[in-house]
C-alpha positions in Angstrom: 0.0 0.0 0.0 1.3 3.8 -0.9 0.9 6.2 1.7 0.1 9.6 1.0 2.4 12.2 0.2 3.9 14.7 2.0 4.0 18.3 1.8 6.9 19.9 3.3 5.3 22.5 5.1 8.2 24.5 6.1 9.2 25.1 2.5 5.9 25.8 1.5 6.1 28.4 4.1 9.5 30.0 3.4 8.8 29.9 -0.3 5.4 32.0 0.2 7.0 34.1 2.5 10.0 34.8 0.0 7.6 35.0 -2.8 5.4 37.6 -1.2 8.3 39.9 0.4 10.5 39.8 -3.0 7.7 40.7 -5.2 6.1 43.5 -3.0 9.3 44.4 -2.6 10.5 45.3 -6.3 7.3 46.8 -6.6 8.1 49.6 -3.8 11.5 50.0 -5.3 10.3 50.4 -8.2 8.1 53.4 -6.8 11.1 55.0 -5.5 13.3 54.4 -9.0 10.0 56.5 -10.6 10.7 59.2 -7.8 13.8 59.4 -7.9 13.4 59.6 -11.8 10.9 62.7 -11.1 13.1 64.3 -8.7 15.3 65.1 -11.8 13.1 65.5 -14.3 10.9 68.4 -12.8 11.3 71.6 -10.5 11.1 71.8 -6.8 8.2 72.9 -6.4 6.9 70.5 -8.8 8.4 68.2 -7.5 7.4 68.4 -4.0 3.3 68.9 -4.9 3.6 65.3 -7.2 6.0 63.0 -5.6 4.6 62.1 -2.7 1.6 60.1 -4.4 3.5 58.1 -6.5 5.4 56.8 -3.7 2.3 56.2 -1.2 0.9 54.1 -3.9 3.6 52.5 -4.9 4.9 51.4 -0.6 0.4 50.6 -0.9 0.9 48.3 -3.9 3.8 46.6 -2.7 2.3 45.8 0.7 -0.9 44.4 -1.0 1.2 42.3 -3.7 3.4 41.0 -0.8 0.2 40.0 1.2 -2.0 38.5 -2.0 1.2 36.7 -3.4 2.1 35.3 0.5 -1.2 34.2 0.7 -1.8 32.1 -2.6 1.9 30.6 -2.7 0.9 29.7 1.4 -2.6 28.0 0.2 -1.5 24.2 0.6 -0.8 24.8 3.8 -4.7 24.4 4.2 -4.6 26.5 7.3 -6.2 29.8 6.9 -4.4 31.5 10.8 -0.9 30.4 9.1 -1.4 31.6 5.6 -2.5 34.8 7.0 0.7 35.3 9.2 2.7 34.6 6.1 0.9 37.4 4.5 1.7 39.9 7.3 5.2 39.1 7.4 5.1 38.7 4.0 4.1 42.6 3.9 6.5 43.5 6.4 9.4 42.1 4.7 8.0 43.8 1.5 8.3 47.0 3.7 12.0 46.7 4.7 13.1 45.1 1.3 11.7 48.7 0.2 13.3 51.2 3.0 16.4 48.9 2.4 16.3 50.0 -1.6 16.7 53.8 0.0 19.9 52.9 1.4 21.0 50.8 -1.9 20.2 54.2 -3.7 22.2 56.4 -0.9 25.8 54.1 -1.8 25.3 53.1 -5.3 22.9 55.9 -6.6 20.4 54.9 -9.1 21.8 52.1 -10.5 22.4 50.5 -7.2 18.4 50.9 -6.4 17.5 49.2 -10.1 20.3 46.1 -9.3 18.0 45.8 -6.1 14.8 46.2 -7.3 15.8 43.2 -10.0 17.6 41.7 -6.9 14.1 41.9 -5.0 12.3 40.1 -8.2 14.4 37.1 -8.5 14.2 36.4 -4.8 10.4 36.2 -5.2 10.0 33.8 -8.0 12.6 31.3 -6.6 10.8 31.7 -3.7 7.6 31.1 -5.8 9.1 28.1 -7.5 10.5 26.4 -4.1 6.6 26.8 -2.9 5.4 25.6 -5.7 8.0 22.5 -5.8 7.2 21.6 -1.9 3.7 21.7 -2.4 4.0 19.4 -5.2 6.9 17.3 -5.4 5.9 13.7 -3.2 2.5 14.0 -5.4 4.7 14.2 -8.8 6.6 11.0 -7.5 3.2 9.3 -6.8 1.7 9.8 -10.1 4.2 8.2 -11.9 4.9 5.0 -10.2 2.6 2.2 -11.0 
């Protein structure tokens, strides 16, 4: 007789959490790479009236990305209290990956902050894909014996 197969819940976790943080996180440093963009493109005074909105919504978007992509990636978990901490810490660590990109952007300049931001994205799909591959992996073996 086969027995079931197991998740790895721990990885499921990690990845979800990695997945949510990374992407929420590129998306908030990628706010701040469009306000720092502005900052040179317009006047001061211009400046100051416009670029606080673009970077409201863009810390806003991050946070909700981090939380939505944490929370699918942490689905086959199949318990909704821990899928919903891995969405708040998921948002948190979308938050810091984000105020980190400010001090990426103080040492490197511009450049530095893009390197991050790409940095940021690549850390949340191989955090995707290690979710992804926990969550699926002992029923892939399964399948294919006979």
């Amino acid at each position: 007789m086969s027995e079931a197969p197991q998740k790895d819940f721990l990885a499921i976790g990690l990845g979800a959490l990695a997945t949510g943080a990374g992407l929420g996180g590129g998306v908030g440093t990628l706010a701040q790479i469009f306000v720092e963009l502005l900052q040179t493109r317009l006047e001061p005074a211009d400046y100051q009236r416009v670029a606080g909105d673009p970077l409201m919504a863009g810390l806003l978007a991050g946070v909700i990305i981090a939380a939505l992509f944490a929370w699918r990636r942490s689905t086959p978990l199949e318990n909704l209290w821990q899928s919903g901490v891995i969405g708040v810490l998921a948002a948190v660590g979308a938050l810091l990956i984000t105020f980190l990109a400010a001090v990426a952007d103080r040492f490197l300049g511009l450049a530095g902050m893009i390197a991050w931001g790409f940095a940021s994205v690549a850390c949340g799909v191989l955090g995707s894909r290690w979710a992804v591959r926990a969550a699926t992996a002992g029923i892939q073996e399964t399948e294919s014996t006979p």
